[in-house]
N, C-alpha and C positions, 0 to 999 in steps of 0.2 A: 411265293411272291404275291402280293396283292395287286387286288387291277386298282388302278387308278383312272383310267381311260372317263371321260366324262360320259353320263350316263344320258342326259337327257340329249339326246341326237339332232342334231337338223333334221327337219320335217319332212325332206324325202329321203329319207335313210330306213329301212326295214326295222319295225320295232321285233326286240328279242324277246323271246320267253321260255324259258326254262321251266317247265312241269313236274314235279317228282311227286310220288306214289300211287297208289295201286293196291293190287292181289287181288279185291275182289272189285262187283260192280260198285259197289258205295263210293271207292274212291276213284273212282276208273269215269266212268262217267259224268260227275257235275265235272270235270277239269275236261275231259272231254268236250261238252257244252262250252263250258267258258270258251276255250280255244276256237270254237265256230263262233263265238258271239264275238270275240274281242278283233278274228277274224275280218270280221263283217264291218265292224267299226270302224276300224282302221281303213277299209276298203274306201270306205265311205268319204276319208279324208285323203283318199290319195297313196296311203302310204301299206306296203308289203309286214307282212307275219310272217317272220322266222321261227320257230320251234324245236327242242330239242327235250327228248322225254328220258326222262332216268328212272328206271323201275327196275325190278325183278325178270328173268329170266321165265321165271314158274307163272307168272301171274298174269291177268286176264290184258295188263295194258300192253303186254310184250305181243299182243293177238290184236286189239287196237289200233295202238299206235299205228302201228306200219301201215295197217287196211285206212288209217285217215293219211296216207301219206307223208306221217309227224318221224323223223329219227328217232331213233331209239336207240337205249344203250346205257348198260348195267355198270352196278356199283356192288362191292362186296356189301352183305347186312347181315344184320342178325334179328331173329324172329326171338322176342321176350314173352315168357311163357308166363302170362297169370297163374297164379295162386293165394290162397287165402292164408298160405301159411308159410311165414318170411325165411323157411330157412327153404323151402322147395323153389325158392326165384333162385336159391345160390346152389342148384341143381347142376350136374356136368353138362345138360344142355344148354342151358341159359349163359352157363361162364363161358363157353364156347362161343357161341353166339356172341356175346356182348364183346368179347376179344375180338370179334371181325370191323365193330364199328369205328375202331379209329381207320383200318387198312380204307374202309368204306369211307370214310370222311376224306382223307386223300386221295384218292379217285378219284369224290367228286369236287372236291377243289381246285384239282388239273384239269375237267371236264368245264366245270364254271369259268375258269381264269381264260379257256382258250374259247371258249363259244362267247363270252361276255354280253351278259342277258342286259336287258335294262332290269328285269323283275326277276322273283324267281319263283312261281306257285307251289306249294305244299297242299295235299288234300288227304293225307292220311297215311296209313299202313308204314312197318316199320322202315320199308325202303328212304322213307322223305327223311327218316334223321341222320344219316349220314351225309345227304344232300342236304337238308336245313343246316347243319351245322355250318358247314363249305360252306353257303353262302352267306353266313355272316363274319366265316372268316374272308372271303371272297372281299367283302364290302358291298355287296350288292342287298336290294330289297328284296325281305321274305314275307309273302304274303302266305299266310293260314288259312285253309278253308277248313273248317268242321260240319258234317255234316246233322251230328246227332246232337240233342238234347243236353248230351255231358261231353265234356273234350274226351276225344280219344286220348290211348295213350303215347303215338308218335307226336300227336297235338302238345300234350300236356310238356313231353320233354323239352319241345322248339318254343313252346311260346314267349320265354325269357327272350329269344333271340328274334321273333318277328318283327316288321315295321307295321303290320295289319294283322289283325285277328279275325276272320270273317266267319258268322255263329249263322245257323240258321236258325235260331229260334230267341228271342227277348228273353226267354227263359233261362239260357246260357249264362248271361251277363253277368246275374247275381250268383253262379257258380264259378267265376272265373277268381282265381288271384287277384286280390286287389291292386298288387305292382303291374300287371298287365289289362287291367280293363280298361285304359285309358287307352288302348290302340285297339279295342274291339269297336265293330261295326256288323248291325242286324243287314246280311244280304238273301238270306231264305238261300236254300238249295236248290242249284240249276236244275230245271225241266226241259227238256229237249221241246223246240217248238212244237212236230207235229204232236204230242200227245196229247197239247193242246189244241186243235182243230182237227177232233174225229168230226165222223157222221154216222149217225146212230143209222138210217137208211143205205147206209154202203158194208156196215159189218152185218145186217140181215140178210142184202144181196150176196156178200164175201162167203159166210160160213151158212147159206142156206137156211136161214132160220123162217123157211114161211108156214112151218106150224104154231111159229111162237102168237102170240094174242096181246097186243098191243095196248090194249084196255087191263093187262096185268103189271106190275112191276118187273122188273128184271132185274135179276141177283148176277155178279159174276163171283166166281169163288177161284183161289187161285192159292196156287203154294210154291211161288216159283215158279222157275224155269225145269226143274226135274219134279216140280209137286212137293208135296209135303203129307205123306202116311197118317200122320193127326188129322189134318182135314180132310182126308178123302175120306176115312173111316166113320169122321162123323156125319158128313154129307150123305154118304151112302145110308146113314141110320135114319137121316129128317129128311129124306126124300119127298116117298110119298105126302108129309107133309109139307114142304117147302113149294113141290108142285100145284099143293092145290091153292098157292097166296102167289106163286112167282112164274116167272120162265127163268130159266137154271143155264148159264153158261159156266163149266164145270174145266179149267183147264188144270187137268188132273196129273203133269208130267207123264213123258214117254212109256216109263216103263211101268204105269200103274192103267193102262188103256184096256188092256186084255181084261185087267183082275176087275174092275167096273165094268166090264161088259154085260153082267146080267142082271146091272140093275135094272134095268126099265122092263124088262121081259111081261112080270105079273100086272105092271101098273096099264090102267084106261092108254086107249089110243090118243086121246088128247095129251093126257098127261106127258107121254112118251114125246109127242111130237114138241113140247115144250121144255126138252131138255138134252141140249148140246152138249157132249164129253171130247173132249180135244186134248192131246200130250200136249200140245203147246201152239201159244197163242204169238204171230211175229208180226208183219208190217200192221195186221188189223188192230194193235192193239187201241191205237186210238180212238179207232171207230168201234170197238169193243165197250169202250170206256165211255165211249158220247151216247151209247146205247143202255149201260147199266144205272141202273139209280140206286140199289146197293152193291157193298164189294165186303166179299170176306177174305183176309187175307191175311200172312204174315204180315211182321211191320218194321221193316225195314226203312232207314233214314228217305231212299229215291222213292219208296211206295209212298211214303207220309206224303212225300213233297211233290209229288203227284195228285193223291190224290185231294189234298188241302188246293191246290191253284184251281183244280175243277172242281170243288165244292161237292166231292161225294160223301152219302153218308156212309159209314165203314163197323164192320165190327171184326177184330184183331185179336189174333192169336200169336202173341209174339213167341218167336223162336226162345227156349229156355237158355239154350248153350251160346247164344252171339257174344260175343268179345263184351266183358264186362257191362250182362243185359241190358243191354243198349236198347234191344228192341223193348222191352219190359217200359223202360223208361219212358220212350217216343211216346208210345202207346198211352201211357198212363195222364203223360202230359196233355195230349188232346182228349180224352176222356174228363178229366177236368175241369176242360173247356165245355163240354158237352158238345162235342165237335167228332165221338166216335165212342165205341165200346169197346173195351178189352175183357178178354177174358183168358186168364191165367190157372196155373196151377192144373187141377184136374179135369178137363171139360167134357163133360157129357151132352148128349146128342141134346137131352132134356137143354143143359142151358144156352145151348148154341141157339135154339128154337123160342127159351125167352128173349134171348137177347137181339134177333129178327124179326121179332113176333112184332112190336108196336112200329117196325121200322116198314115191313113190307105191307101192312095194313093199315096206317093210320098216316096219310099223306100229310098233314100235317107236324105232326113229331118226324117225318124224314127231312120235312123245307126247315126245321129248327135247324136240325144237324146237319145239314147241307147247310146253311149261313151261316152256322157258327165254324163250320171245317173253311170254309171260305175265305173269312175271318184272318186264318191262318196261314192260308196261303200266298204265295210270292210268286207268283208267275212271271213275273221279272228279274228273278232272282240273278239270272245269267250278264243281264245289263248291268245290276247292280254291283256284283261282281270283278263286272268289265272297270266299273268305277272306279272301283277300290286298288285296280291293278294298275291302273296309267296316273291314280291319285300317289302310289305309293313310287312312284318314280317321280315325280316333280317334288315332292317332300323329304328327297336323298338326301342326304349329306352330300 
């Protein structure tokens, strides 16, 4: 049955919204953000945020949701297995799977028909197309968020059926379908506020850094929330060189603490005293970040978009195996711009060391790429966002 119910409400009536996807952080968090921003908006005018999240069971929103207070509450799906070679999508996994999406499209069409959203947000992972479909059979508006460079591919299969397309990057635009670019809109990828208002003097107080030397730069290198074995390995190789141009905040994941334990052993006391190893870096990250003026790191859609709003200079080691090298992409895009460095394929310590070498030495080529990552950034990405969502309910049918 379809809702017919009029969408656009009387003004003290709780605006709906219906959230669908997830698994990992990529999707999990810009719809996260939105939801506090559109939150706040609305607050603003008077009127209450209803919310109801549809994701996976397995994945990181079903741990979310519930701790922001948001319902939650699963739809059958199927996970589509990339390959490069068309007869391994028609794989006993993937036929499986893809047989679950219609059961999933009926769930959430009796989920949508009885919450009756005004919107409905999509922001990725395979969960949102059994929920994107439902609601354009629902009648309700589907707004798209993408976070990367190229539509994902729960993106790619809904786009036919949104009323908004939301891309974070100008870039997107000319890779979209030309029957659906006319509903795309540039909103950047939401940044959670605080990580914009660190304090460089409160993460020196946090993690004890009063051997670090403030007349030096400071590097943060990071691989994640469990680290990342590529870069610890090659950190550990340009050390003693790194220390002697930077102060090194190194958060290296949990279980890589121990095995970095002896690097600093042979190096000067100073040296040592200018470099931080930490499994993992949590509420300081902002003030981590208001304190680093370069970042090494994977490159991940929420890293880009981070660190583009705060204008760091970066150089990026993107993960080889991401969902149809997404990171590859990101990367390459701002590199481009000269707005970060990537560095791909086989990387040795030697080019890790070129490629920070004019960065943590020559303050002027760091203020280039600090403006031009700037440039790129959207620090209002969350507002704009918020736009697009109360734009795509007064433009209903």
């Amino acid at each position: 049955m379809l809702v017919t119910s009029d969408i656009n409400r009387a003004p003290n009536t709780p605006f709906r919204l219906i959230v669908t996807g997830g698994g990992t952080g990529g999707h999990t968090y810009p719809a996260l953000t939105a939801i506090r921003a559109l939150r706040e908006r609305l607050a603003g005018e008077g009127r209450a945020l209803e919310v109801l999240w549809i994701g996976t069971a397995e994945g990181l929103e079903a741990r979310v949701a519930p701790a922001e207070g948001i319902p939650f509450t699963t739809v059958a799906t199927g996970k589509i297995r990339r390959s490069s070679n068309p007869l391994k999508l028609l794989g006993p996994a993937n036929v499986k799977d893809m047989a679950r999406v219609p059961l999933g499209v009926a769930q959430a069409r009796s989920k949508i028909a009885e919450f009756a959203p005004d919107v409905v947000l999509a922001t990725g992972g395979y969960v949102a197309v059994p929920a994107g479909l439902a609601a354009r059979l629902c009648r309700r508006p589907l707004v798209l968020h993408e976070q990367t460079v190229r539509l994902g591919l729960a993106n790619r299969k809904l786009a036919g059926a949104a009323t908004r397309i939301a891309v974070s990057s100008e870039s997107t635009l000319e890779l979209l379908p030309s029957q659906v670019r006319a509903a795309a809109v540039v909103t950047g990828n939401p940044v959670r506020p605080e990580i914009l208002n660190g304090n460089a003097d409160k993460a020196v107080t946090a993690l004890g850094l009063s051997g670090f030397d403030r007349g030096l730069p400071t590097l943060y290198v990071t691989g994640g929330a469990q680290g990342a074995q590529q870069i610890n390995t090659l950190v550990a190789r340009a050390l003693p060189w790194l220390l002697e141009r930077a102060n090194v905040i190194h958060q290296c994941g949990p279980g890589h603490v121990e095995q970095l334990a002896s690097l600093t052993v042979q190096l000067p006391r100073q040296a040592q005293a200018r470099y931080y190893r930490t499994g993992y870096i949590g509420g300081e990250l902002p003030d981590v970040l208001a304190l680093a003026d370069v970042v090494v790191s994977r490159s991940g859609a929420g890293t880009l978009a981070e660190l583009t709003a705060l204008g760091k200079a970066a150089v990026f080691l993107p993960l080889a195996s991401s969902a149809g090298d997404e990171q590859t992409h990101n990367a390459q895009h701002l590199e481009e711009a000269g707005a970060a460095v990537t560095l791909t394929g086989e990387v040795s310590a030697d080019r890790l060391r070129q490629a920070l070498g004019p960065l943590l030495t020559d303050p002027i080529r760091r203020a280039d790429m600090e403006e031009a990552a700037r440039a790129h950034g959207r620090p209002d990405a969350a507002q704009r966002l918020v736009d697009v969502l109360l734009d795509a309910t007064r433009s209903a049918p």
